[in-house]
C-alpha positions in Angstrom: -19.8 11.3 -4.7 -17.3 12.7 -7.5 -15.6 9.9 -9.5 -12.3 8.3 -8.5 -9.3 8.8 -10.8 -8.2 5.6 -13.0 -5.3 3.7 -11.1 -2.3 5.0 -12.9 0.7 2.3 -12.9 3.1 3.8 -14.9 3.1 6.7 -12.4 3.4 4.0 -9.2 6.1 2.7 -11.6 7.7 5.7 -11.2 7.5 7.4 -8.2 8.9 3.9 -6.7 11.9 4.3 -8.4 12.4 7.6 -7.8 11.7 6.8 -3.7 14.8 4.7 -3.4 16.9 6.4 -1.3 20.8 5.9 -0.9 21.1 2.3 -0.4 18.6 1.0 1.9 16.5 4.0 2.7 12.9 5.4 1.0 11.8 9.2 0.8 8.4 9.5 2.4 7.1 11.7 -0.1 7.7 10.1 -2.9 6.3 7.2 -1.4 3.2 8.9 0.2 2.7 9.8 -3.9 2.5 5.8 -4.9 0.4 4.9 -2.6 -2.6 7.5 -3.3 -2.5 5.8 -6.7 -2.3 2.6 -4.6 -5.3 3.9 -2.5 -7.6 4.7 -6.0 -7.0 0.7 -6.9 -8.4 0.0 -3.3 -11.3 2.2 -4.2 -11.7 1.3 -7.6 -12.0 -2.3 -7.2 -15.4 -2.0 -5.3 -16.9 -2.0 -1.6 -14.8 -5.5 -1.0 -11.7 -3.0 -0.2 -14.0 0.3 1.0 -12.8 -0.5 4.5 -9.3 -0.6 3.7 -9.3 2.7 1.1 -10.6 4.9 4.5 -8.2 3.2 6.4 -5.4 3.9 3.5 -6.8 7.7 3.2 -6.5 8.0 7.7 -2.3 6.8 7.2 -1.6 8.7 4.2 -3.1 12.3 5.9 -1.5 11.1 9.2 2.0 11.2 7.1 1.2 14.0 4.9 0.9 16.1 8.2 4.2 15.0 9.6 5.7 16.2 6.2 4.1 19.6 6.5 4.7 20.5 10.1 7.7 23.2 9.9 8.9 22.0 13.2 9.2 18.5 12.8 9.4 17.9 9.4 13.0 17.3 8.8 12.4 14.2 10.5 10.3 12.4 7.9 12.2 12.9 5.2 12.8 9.1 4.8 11.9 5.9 6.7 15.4 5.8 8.6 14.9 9.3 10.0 11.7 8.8 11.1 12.0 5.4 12.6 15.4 6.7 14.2 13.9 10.2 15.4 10.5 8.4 16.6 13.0 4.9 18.7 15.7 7.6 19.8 13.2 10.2 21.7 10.9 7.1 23.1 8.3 8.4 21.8 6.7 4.5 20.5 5.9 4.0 23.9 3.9 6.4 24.3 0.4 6.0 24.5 -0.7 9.3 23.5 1.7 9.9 20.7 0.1 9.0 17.3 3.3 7.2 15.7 4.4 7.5 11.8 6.3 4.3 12.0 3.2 2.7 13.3 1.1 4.8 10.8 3.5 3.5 8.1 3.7 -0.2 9.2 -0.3 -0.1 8.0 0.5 1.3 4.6 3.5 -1.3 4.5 1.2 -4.1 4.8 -1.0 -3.0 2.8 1.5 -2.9 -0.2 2.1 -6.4 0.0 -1.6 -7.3 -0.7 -1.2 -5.1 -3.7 1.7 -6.9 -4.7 0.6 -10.2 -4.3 -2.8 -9.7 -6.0 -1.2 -8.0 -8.8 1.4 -10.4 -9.6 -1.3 -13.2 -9.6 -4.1 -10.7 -11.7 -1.1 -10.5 -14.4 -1.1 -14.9 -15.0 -5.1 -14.7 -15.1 -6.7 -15.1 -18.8 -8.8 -12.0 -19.7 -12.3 -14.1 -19.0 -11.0 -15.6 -15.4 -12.8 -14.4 -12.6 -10.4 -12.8 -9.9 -12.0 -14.1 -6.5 -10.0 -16.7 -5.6 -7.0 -14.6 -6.7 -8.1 -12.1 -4.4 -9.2 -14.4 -1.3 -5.8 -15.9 -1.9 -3.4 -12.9 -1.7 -5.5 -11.7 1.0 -5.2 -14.5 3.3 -1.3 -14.6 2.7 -1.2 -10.7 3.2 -4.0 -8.4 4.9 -5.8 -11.3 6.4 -3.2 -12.2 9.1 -3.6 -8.5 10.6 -7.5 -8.0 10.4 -10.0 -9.4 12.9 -12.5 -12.1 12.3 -15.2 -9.9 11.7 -13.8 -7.9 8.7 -11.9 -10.9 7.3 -15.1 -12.6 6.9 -16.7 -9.4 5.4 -14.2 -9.0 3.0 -14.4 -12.7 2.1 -18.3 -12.5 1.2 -17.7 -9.5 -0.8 -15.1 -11.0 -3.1 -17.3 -13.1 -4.4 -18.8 -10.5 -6.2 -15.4 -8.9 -7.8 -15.7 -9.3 -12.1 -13.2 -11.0 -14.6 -9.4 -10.1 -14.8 -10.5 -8.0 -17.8 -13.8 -6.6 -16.6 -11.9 -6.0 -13.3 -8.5 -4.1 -15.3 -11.0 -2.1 -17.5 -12.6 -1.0 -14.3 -9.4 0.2 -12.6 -7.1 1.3 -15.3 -7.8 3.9 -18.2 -5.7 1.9 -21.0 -5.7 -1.7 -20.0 -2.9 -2.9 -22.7 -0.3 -0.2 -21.6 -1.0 -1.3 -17.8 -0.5 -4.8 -18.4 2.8 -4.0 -20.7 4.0 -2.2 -17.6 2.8 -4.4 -15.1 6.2 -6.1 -14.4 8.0 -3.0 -14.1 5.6 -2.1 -11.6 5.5 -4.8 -9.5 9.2 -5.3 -9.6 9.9 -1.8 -8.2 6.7 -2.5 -5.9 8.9 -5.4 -4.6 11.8 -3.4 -4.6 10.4 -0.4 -2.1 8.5 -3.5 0.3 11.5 -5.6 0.8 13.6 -1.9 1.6 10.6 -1.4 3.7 10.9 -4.8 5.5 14.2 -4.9 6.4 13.8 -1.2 7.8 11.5 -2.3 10.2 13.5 -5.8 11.0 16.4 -3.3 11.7 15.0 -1.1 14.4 12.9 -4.0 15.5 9.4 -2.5 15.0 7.4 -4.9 12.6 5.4 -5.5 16.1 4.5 -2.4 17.3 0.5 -2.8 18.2 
């Protein structure tokens, strides 16, 4: 198995920014770009998240292929279209239609664990061990949409996760620019999930199965 890229988060810090879109709306493909550096921290951090990092890789190809199909296309260019485009033709009720805004809702929940773990990882001293950081963002994010079975996998495995800095050093390629830019980071992380959020509490979607 070839090696997984370092999780680069001046590049998330980035490409968030630059996915704001007008006023309320997010471009998918810049977003689509922050979350396959989203998707190596998943995959970095160990076989705790292995489940999630397939399930990240399934959305973001699911996405990507929306993007690239000539006919369809122009109608994931941002959130809005798509969630318009996909309400507007009825295609969410259909069974056999495999939905971006469902597709997306996935990735969307997934941010928030990131955020939340992150923003805790940043207050832990360098020799702290991370686990019950982790079960904690967890059960406030991920948790809530995951069945018994996996949530109780996942909450074995964390036990094994390192220290803050053993766990940065693992995941990041130079651990004192990524914590400078952390709050960046997780500010415009915060900035795209609450856009996000709001998309989905506008066209009434945030419980679509």
């Amino acid at each position: 198995m070839a090696a997984v890229e370092r999780f680069d988060i001046e590049k998330v810090t980035q490409v968030f920014q630059d996915c704001l879109h007008e006023e309320d709306d997010i471009t998918m493909d810049e977003y689509l770009k922050g979350y396959e550096e989203i998707n190596k921290f998943f995959t970095l951090i160990g076989s705790v998240f292995g489940f999630v990092s397939s399930d990240i890789r399934a959305k973001i190809d699911i996405l990507t292929t929306f993007r690239k199909n000539d006919e369809k296309a122009e109608n994931f260019v941002t959130f809005k279209t798509m969630m318009s485009y996909e309400k507007d033709s009825g295609l969410l009720k259909d069974s056999k239609y495999v939905s971006g805004s469902r597709t997306l809702l996935r990735l969307h929940r997934g941010l928030e664990f990131v955020y939340e773990f992150l923003l805790k990882l940043a207050e832990l001293a360098e020799n702290d061990k991370v686990h019950q950081t982790c079960k904690t963002a967890y059960e406030n994010t991920l948790a809530k949409h995951h069945p018994w079975v996996v949530r109780k996998g996942a909450l074995v495995a964390m036990y094994a996760l390192p220290t803050q800095g053993e766990l940065l050093k693992r995941v990041c390629t130079n651990v004192p620019r990524a914590i400078e830019i952390l709050p960046e980071m997780l500010k415009n992380t915060k900035i795209v999930y609450d856009r996000t959020h709001a998309l989905y509490t506008l066209y009434d979607l945030h419980a679509l199965p």
